[in-house]
C-alpha positions, -999 to +999 in steps of 0.1 A: +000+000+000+013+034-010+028+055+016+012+090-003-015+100-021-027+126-039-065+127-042-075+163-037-063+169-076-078+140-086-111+152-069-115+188-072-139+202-089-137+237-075-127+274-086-090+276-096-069+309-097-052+330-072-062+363-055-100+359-052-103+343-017-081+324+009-098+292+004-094+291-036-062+306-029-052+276-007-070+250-031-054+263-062-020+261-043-030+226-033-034+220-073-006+235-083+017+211-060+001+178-063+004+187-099+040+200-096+051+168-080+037+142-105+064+117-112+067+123-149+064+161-140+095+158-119+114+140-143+110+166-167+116+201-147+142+184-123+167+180-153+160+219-164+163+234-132+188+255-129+212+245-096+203+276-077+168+269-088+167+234-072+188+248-042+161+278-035+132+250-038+150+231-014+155+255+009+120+266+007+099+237+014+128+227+044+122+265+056+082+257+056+088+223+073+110+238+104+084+269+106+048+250+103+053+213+115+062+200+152+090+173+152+059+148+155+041+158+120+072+159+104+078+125+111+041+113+109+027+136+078+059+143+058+083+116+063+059+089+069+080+070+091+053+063+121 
């Protein structure tokens, strides 16, 4: 059984854009990521990032993860490893 999913994209049926509300503003992000991190999406834009590209999106999501997530969700939700 598969450790992640990603069924909001698959489900969604919703307003998408940015800037109209906080709730479509938070779904479209939702959209936009699950989208983003398709497999065959990531082997395409890995191999044309630019290095300070891929270190910035790094850096960012680790940033997010520190700020937002208690050592215990960041084992549970993100790593999966309890």
């Amino acid at each position: 059984m598969a450790k992640f999913s990603h069924d909001f994209v698959e489900t969604y049926r919703g307003l998408e854009g940015f800037g109209f509300d906080r709730d479509t503003d938070e779904n479209t992000v939702r959209l936009y990521l699950q989208r983003f991190s398709d497999d065959k999406m990531m082997e395409l834009i890995l191999k044309r990032l630019e290095e300070d590209e891929l270190s910035q999106l790094f850096e960012m999501i680790s940033r997010l993860l520190v700020k937002y997530l208690t050592e215990e969700e960041y084992h549970t939700l993100f790593l999966r490893d309890k």
